[in-house]
C-alpha positions in Angstrom: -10.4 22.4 16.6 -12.2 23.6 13.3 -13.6 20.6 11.4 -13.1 20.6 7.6 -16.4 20.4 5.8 -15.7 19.7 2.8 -14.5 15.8 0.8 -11.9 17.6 -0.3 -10.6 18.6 2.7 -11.1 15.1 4.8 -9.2 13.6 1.7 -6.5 15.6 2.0 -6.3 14.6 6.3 -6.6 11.0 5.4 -3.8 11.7 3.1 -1.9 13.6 5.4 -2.1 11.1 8.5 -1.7 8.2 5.9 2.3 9.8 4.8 2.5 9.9 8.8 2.0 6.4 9.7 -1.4 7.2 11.9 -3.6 4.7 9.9 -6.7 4.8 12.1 -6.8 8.4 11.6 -6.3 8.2 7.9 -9.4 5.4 7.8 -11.2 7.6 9.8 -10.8 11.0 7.4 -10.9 9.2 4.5 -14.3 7.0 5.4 -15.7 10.8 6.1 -14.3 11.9 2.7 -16.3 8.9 0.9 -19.7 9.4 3.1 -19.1 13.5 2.1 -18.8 12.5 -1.8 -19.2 8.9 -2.3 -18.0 9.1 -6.1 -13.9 10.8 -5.1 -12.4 7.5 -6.4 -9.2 8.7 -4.2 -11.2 8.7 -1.0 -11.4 5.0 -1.7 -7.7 4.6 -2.7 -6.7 6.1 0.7 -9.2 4.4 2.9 -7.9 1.3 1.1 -4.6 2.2 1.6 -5.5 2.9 5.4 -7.0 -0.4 5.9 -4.2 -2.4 4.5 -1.6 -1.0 6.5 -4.2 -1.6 10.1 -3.7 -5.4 9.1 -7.8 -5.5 7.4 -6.6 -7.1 3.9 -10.4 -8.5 2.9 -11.7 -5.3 3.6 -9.2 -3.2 1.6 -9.9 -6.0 -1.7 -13.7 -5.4 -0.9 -13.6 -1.8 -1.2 -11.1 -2.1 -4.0 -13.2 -4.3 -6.0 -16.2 -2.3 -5.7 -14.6 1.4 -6.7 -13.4 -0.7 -9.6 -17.1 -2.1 -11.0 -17.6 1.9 -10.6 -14.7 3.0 -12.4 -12.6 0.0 -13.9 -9.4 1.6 -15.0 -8.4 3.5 -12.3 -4.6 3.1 -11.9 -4.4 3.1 -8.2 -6.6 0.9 -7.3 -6.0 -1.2 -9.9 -2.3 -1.9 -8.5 -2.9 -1.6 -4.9 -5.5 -4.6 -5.3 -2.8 -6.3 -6.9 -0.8 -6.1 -3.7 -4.0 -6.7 -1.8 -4.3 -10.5 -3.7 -1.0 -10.8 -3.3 -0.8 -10.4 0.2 -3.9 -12.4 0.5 -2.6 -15.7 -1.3 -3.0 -15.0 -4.7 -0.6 -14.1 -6.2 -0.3 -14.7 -9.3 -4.1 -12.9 -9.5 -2.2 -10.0 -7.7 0.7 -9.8 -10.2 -1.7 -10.1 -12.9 -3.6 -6.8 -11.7 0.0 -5.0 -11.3 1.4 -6.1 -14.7 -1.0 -4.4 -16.6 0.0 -1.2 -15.6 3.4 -1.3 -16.2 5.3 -2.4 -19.1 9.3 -1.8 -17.8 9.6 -4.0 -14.9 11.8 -1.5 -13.0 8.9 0.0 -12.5 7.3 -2.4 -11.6 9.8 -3.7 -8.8 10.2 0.6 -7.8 6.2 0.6 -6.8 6.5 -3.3 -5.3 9.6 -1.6 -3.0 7.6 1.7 -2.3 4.6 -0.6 -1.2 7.0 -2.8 0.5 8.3 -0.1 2.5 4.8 1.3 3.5 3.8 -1.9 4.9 7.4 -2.2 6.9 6.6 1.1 8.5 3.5 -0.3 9.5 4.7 -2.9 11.5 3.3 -5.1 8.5 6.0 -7.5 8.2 4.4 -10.6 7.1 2.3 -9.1 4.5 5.9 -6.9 3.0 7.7 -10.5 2.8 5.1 -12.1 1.2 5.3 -9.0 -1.3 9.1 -9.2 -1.8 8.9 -12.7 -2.6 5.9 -12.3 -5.2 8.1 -9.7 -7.0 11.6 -12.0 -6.4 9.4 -15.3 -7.8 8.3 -13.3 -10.3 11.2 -11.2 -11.6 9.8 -8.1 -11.0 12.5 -7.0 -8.6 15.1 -4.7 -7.9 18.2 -4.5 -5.7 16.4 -2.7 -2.9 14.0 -5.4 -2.9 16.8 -8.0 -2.9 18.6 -6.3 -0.2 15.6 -5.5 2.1 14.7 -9.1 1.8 18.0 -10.3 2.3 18.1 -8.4 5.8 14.5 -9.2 6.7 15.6 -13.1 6.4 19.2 -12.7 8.2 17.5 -11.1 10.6 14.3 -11.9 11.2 13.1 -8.8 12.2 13.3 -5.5 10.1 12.2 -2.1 11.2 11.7 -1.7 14.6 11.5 2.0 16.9 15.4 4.1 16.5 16.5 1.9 14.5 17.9 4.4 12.2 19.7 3.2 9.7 17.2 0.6 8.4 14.7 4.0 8.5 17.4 5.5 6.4 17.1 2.7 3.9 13.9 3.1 3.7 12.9 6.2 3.3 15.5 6.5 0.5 14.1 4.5 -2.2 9.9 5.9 -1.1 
């Protein structure tokens, strides 16, 4: 198998095995994506990305933290830390970071669900509750994220290997 050679071209991989769920391949493509060009701010996003979804949240708001000392108004990082503190404990640090880069709260509660979602298909349930209920506590919510949180209660499990329809409901709203 040819190897890319390129940042480019490992950021694109990490990118690629992030949308299919293989996070430890993403990590891996998008760590040699930042050690090939450590200044591609969206190396760092999907590494991020990458870690939070393999469970590492202090790792994800370290590297976070640091691309954003090197370049402090990046959007992406600024609202996936957000989710990062939220997840984390602090939330009202977390919804602090994601307010300011919104000012309709649909939006808001659209990239809370999309994150939501993500972390579902991860097997991340813990950490996409505690994200529904920082965005139901703090109004920033939507009726996906009401439903989805509805069933994650009633049922206290949510996404689970052919269960089809709740992929369906999913992978409607992402």
């Amino acid at each position: 198998m040819h190897q890319p050679v390129n940042a480019s071209a490992y950021l694109n991989l990490g990118h690629a095995y992030l949308q299919l769920g293989k996070y430890e391949d993403a990590l891996l493509a998008s760590k040699k994506a930042m050690e090939l060009d450590p200044k591609m701010k969206e190396a760092v996003h999907n590494y991020s990305t990458s870690e939070l979804c393999a469970g590492h949240v202090q790792k994800t708001i370290a590297a976070l933290e640091a691309l954003l000392k090197r370049v402090p108004g990046y959007p992406s990082a600024i609202g996936l830390l957000g989710i990062a503190y939220i997840i984390d404990g602090r939330t009202n640090l977390g919804l602090e970071y994601i307010a300011k880069l919104w000012r309709n709260k649909n939006d808001v509660a659209e990239y809370l669900f999309n994150h939501t979602a993500r972390l579902l298909k991860a097997g991340k349930k813990e950490y996409a509750i505690l994200l529904m209920e920082a965005a139901i506590e703090s109004r920033n919510f939507n009726e996906a994220i009401l439903a989805l949180h509805k069933e994650c209660v009633k049922t206290g499990e949510f996404y689970g290997e052919g269960d089809q329809k709740k992929e369906i409901s999913l992978t409607a709203h992402v």
